[in-house]
N, C-alpha and C positions, 0 to 999 in steps of 0.2 A: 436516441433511445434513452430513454431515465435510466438510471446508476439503482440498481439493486441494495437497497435503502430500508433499515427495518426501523422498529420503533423502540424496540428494549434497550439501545444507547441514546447518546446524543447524536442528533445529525449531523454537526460539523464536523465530531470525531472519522463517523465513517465516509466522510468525504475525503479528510486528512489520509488515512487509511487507503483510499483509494488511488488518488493520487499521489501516496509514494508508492502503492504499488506499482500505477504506471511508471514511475521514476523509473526504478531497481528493473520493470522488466522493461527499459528501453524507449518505451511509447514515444516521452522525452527526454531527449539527451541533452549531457553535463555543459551547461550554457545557452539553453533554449529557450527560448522567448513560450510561455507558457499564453493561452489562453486569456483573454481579457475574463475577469469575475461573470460579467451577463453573460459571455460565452458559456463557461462553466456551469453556470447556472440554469441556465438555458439546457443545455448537456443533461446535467443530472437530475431536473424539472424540482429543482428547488429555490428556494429565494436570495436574492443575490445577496442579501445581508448574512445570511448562514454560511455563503461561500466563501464572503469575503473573512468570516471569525477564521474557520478552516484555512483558507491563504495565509492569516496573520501568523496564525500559529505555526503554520509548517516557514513563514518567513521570521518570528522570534529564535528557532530550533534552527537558524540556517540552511535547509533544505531549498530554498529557494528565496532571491534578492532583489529589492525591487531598486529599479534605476529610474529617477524621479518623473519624464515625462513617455519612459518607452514602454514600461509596465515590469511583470515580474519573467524575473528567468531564473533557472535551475544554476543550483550550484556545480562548479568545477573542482569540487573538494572530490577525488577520488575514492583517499580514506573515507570521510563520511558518508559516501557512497555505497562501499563497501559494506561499512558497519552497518548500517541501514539493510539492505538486504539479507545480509547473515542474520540481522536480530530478526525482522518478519520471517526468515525461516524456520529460526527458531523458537518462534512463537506457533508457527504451524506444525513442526514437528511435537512441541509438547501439546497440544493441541489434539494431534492425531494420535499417540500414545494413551491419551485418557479416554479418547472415546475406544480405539482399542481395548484398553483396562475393563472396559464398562459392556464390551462384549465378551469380557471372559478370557481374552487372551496371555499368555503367559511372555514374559521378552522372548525368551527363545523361539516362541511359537511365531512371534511378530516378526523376529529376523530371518525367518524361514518363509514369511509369507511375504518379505519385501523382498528378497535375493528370487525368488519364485516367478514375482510380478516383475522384477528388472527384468529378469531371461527374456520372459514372456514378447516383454515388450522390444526384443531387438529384432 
């Protein structure tokens, strides 16, 4: 099934984007032989040239290493692991804060409504 893909950025970007979110949530893990590019490509029904800019870049930022005839695998840096996830959350958190802002809400009114929706959900 194609990768949920808009047009108001670059493409490569939001494939990058996608694939460290599989990273950080698990999908693949730290030392895994990642997907062949067509694979990928194939996956997100885009062109393998756009996959492969996406691969370069998450392989120049060390997120994932290529070993020359087996293909790429994810890195076993825990740390940058870590930091990786913390920053996408944190990008999602300010994220959801502004569109909160943007319906009117006030912090307190926001911390009242995420302690609200944690109960809810146990």
């Amino acid at each position: 099934m194609a990768w949920a893909l808009n047009n108001d950025r670059p493409i490569y970007l939001q494939l990058m984007e996608r694939i460290q979110t599989d990273i950080v949530s698990g999908k693949y893990k730290p030392g895994e032989k990642l997907p062949s590019v067509r694979e990928l490509a194939l996956d997100a029904a885009v062109n393998p040239n756009t996959m492969q800019k996406a691969l370069s870049e998450l392989e120049r930022i060390g997120l994932v290493y290529s070993q020359r005839t087996s293909g790429r695998f994810i890195t076993e840096d825990d740390t940058m692991l870590k930091e990786l996830k913390t920053s996408l959350a944190h990008e999602h958190i300010i994220e959801f804060l502004k569109k909160m802002k943007q319906l009117g809400f006030q912090e307190s009114e926001m911390l009242e409504l995420i302690e609200h929706t944690l109960k809810e959900g146990k």
